[in-house]
N, C-alpha and C positions, 0 to 999 in steps of 0.2 A: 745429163750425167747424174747419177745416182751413188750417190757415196755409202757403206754399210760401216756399220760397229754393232755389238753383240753386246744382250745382258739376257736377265733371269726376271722370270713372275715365277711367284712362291704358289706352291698347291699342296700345304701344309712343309712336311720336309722337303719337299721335291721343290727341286728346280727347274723347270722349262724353260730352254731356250727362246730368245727373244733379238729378232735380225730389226733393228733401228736403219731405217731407208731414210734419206735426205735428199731430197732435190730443190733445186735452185731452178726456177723456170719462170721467165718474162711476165709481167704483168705488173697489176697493182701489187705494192710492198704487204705484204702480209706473214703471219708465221702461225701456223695451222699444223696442230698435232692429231692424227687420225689411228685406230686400232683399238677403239675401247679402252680408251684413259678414263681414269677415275678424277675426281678433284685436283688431287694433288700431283696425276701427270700432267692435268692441262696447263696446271697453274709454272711449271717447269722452264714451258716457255721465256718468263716476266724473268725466273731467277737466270737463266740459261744468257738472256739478253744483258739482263745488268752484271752478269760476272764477264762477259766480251768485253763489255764496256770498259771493267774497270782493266783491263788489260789494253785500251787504246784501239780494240779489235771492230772496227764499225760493217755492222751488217750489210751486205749490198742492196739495192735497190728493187730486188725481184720477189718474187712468192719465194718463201721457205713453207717446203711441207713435211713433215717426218711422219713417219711411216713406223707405227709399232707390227711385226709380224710374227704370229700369225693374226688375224686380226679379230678373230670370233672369240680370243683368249682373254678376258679381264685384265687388266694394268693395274696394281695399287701398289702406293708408297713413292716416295720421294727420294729411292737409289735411281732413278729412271732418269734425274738431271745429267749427273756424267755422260751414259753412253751418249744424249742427245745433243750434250755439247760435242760429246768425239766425234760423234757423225758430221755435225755440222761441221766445224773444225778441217775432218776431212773433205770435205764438199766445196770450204774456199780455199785447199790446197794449202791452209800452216800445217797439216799433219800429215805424211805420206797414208795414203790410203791400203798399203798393206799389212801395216801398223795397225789401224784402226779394225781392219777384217781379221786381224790375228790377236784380240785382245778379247776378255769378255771382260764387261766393265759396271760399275754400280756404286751408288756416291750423292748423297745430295751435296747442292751449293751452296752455298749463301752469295748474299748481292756481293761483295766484295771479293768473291771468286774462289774463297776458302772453301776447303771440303770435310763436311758432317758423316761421322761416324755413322750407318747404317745397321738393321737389323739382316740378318742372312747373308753375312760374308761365308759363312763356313760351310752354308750348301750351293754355293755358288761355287765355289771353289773346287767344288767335289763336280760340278757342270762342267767348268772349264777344263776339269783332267780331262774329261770323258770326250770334249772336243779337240783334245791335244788342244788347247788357246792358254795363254797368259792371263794371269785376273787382274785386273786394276783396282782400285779398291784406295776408299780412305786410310791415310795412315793409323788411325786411331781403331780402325779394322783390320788391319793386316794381319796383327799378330795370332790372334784366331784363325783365320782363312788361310796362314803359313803349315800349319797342322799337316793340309794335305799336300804331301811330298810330292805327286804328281806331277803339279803343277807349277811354276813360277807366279808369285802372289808379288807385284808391286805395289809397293803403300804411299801417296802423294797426299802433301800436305793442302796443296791448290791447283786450281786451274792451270797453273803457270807454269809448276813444277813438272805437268803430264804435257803442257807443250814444250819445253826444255828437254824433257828426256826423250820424246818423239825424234825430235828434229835433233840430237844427237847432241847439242850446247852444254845440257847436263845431265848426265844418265842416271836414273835412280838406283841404288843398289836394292839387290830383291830384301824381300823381309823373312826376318828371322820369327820362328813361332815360339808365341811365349805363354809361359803357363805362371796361371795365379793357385799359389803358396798358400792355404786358408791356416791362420794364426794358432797358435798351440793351444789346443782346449783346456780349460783347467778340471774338465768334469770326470771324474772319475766312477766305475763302478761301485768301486769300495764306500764312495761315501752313504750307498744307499744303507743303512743298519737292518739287519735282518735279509726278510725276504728271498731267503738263499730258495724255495722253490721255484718264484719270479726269475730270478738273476742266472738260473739253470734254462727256463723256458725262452729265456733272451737271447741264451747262446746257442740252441738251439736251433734257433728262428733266424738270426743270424750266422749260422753254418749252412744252412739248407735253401736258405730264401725264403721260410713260410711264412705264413699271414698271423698272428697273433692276434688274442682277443683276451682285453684283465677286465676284469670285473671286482671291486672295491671298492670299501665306505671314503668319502673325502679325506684327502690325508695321508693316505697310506702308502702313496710313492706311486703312482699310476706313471704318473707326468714325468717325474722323476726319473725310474724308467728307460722309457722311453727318450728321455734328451739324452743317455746315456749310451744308447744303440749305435750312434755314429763312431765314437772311441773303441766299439768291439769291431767295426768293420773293416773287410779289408780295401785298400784303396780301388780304382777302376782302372782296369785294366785299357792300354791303348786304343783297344777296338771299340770298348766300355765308354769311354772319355769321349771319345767321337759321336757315337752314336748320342749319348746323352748333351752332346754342345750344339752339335745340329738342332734338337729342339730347343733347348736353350739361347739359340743363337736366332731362329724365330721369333722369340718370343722378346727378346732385345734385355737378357739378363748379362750376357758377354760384354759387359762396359769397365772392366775391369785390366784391359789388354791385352786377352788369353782365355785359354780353357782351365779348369779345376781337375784332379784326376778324384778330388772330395766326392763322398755319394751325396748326393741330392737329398735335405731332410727337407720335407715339405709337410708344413701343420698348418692346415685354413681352420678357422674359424667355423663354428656350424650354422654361422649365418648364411656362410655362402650359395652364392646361385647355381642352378645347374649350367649353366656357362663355364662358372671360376673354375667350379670340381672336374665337369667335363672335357669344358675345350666349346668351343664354339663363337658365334659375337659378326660381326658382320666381314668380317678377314675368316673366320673360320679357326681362330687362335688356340695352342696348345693349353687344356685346362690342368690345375692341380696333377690328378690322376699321369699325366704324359708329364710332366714336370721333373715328377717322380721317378719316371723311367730309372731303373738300374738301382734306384736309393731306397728310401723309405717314404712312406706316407700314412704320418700319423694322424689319426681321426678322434681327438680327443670329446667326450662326452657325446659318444654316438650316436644315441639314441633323440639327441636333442637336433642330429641331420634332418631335413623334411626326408618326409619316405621314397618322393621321387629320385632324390638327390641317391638317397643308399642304395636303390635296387638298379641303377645306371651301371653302381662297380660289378656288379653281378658278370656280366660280358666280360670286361675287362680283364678282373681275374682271372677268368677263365682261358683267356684267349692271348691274354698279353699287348692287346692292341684296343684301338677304340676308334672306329665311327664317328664321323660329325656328317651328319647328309645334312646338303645344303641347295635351294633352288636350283644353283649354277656349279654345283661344286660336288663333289664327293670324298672326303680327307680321311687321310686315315693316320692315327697317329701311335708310336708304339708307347704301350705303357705297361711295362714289366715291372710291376713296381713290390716292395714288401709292404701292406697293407700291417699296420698297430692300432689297436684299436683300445679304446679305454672307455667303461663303464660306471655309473652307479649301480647299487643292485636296487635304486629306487628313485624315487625323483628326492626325497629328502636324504637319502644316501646313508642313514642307520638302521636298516632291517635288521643285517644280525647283530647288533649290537643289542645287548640285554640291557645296557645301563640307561637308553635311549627306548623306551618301548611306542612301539608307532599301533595306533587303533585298529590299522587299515590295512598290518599287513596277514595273510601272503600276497591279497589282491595288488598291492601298493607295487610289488615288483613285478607280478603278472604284466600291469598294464604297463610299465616303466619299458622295461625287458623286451614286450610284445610287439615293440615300434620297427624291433628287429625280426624279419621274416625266416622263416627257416630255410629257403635254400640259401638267404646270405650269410648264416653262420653257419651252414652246411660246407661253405666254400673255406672257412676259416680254420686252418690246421690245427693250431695250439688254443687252448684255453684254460685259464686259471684264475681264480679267485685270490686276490690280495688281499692279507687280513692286515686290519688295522694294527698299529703300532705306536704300544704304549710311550708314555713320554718319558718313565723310566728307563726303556730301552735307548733310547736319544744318547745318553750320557753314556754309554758303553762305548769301551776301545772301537776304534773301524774294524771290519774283521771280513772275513770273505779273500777272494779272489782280485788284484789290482784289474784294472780296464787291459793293460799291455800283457799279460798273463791269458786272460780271457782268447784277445785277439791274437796271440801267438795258436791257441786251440782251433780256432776258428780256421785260419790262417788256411793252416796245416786240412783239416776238414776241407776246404774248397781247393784246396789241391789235387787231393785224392780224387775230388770230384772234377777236376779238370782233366785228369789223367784218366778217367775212365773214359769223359765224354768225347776227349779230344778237342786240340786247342780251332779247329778250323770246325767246329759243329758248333749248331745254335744254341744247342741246350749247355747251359754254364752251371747250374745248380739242381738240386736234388727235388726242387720242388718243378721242376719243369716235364719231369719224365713221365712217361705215359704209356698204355697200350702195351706192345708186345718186348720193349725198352725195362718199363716197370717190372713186369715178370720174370725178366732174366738176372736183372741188380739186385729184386729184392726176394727173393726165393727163402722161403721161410722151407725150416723142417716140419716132419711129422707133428712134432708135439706144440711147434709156434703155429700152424696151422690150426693145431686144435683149439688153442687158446683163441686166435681172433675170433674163430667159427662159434666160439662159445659167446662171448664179448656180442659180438653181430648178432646172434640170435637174441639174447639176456637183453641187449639197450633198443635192439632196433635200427643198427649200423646199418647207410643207405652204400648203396654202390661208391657214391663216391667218396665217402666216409669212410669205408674200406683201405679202397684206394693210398687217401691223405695218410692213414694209418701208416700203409706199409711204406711212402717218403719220409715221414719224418722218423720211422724206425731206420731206413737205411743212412738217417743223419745221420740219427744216435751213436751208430753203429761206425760211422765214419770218424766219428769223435773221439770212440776208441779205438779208431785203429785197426777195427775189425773188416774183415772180407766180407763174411758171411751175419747176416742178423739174427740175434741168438735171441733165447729167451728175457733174458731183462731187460734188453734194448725195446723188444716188442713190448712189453707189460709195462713200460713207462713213456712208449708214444701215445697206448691202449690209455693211459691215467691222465695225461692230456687233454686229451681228446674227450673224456668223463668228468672232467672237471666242473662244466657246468651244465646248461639245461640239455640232453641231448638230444640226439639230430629228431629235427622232424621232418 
């Protein structure tokens, strides 16, 4: 006889079903895990046997074999304990066996039969809708994997608990999904002084999704900024939330009891490896870039990224998604991300500064600058230069626009852009549109036609320079309220966009 229970192998977001086979069959005592287990399924067995134990539950006398299927499919991680106790479990009859075939399950043990919060309850969960099955699942996981309504998500605290509610002694109640609250920021945009044409490019970039690129001597608020981009944004959206906890929940950030509907701020270091930024590692794990999904990803002192690391984003932007090829694997992970970027305009970071005179330049920013290739800042919508700010200016009243002011306009702008695109279409933002979509949203007149045509010829605007042109115009244009993209909206995407060294 052959007893079944169901769980999940990860292949980036995706969950693959996985039919757990137990048999009990005569011979020498043995317990033999088969199906391309990794370490820590084999090692499953040892915990699987000492959490029976501490339950009084003694193995019988025959071969135990479990069966991972399909079996050509890799196994890794340590949620693979549960299903294989359920199997087993079913196999000496404590657990009705049609229980056990209507459940999808995943959980590690400990020796004393308690169960460990896993990584990927929330795409599992999203497995078990799709097989009409119940999830079982650590308590300490439920609340995440409750998200998807589909399904019924029970969260057990032990071994004991999952044979109590089986055999009917104590039933678990299903789990409620729970969402974590990120604490009231204190960072405001007002505190930044000055830099009202920065604090315009922010909300801009933030109304549309575009990619940003500051360039400034040390000091001048780059970093600043940028930490202040999350207070103008709007929260994420239900479908938003999901998509972005899926990977999150990969990647085992979800240990907080729940999903965020917060956008995702991710700032690595420039040390980092093309692994961290990418994705990639021996699991094939979501990098920085997919992390970022739906939020931001600031890239502070960019030029100081190794050059591999920088021309990796190049796809990514473009496409929204990323590639990890792998010997046995092929992942593909979404990363829609808003890309901030922050510059010196030199390695010693006072070019234009007169009071600071440097020997070496303009060469000194040539080579600075140059680390960055021209189709990655060809991909980059907004650009501006941050001028440094006096210390006199420090001591002035706050003045500008509050952060909740800002993010009311923004608001309002992603609205207008949801009600064009429609709430069941993929494209959520202004910078996503493209092809024959672009030309009908952003349809300039006679005289804004003329003006780009002029701009394109005079700098050398590439095709897809163009392009970014007329998206962040039909932001602009969103931000006031407008239908139609008129001439000022174009002439201050056009100044953007000319801000710094143009396209090559």
């Amino acid at each position: 006889m052959v007893a079944r229970a169901y769980t999940v192998a990860f292949e980036g977001v995706e969950a693959h079903q996985v039919e757990v086979q137990c048999a009990l069959t005569p011979g020498l005592p043995a317990f033999s895990i088969v199906g391309l287990p990794d370490k820590a399924v084999s090692e499953a067995r040892d915990r699987v046997r000492s959490a029976l134990a501490s339950m009084a539950i003694a193995l019988p006398s025959k071969r135990i074999t479990i069966n991972l299927s399909p079996a050509d499919l890799p196994k890794e991680g340590s949620h693979f304990d549960l299903p294989i106790a359920v199997a087993l479990l079913a196999a000496l009859g404590i657990i009705p066996e049609d229980a056990s075939e209507s459940t999808v399950s995943l959980g590690e043990l400990s020796l004393d039969g308690s169960l460990v919060g896993v990584t990927g309850a929330l795409p599992a969960a999203m497995s078990a809708a799709e097989d009409d099955r119940t999830l079982l699942c650590p308590a300490a996981s439920s609340p995440e994997a409750a998200w998807v309504a589909a399904t019924q998500v029970i969260g057990a605290a032990t071994l004991a608990d999952v044979v109590r509610h089986y055999s009917g002694q104590s039933p678990l109640q299903p789990s409620e999904p729970g969402e974590v609250h990120a604490p009231q920021s204190s960072l405001d945009l007002r505190d930044v002084k000055g830099q009202e044409r920065a604090k315009r490019a922010l909300e801009i970039a933030a109304a549309g999704r575009h990619h940003l690129f500051m360039v400034g001597a040390p000091g001048s608020g780059k970093s600043m900024l940028a930490a202040r981009l999350p207070t103008i944004l709007p929260p994420l959206s239900p479908a938003e939330a999901l998509e972005t906890s899926m990977i999150h929940s990969i990647a085992g950030l979800l240990d907080q009891g729940g999903i965020s509907r917060s956008r995702p701020f991710r700032e690595p270091h420039h040390t980092a490896s093309m692994a961290a930024i990418v994705g990639g590692g021996r699991r094939a794990s979501p990098g920085e870039i997919s992390l970022a999904h739906n939020g931001v990803l600031f890239m502070d002192e960019m030029p100081e990224f190794s050059r591999a690391v920088l021309e990796t984003l190049r796809q990514p932007i473009e496409t929204g998604q990323v590639m990890i090829a792998r010997a046995n694997a092929h992942v593909t992970y979404p990363s829609k991300f808003m890309l901030i970027a922050a510059a010196n305009p030199c390695r010693c970071g006072h070019m234009f500064d007169p009071s600071q005179a440097c020997a070496r330049v303009p060469d000194c920013g040539q080579d600075y600058l140059g680390r960055l290739s021209g189709p990655l800042l060809d991909r980059l919508d907004l650009r501006i230069e941050v001028p440094p700010v006096a210390y006199r200016d420090l001591d002035l009243p706050a003045d500008g626009d509050t952060s909740q002011t800002v993010a009311a306009r923004v608001a309002q702008a992603r609205e207008r852009q949801l009600h064009r695109f429609g709430e069941d279409s993929t494209i959520r933002a202004n910078a996503d549109i493209h092809g024959q979509q672009l030309e009908e949203i952003a349809t300039l007149d006679a005289e804004g036609r003329q003006l780009l045509s002029q701009v394109a010829e005079s700098f050398g605007l590439s095709a897809r320079g163009y392009h970014r042109v007329l998206r962040v115009a039909r932001t602009i244009a969103d931000l006031d309220s407008c239908d139609s993209i008129r001439r000022p909206h174009l002439a201050e995407a056009i100044s953007f966009r000319l801000s710094t060294a143009p396209d090559s």
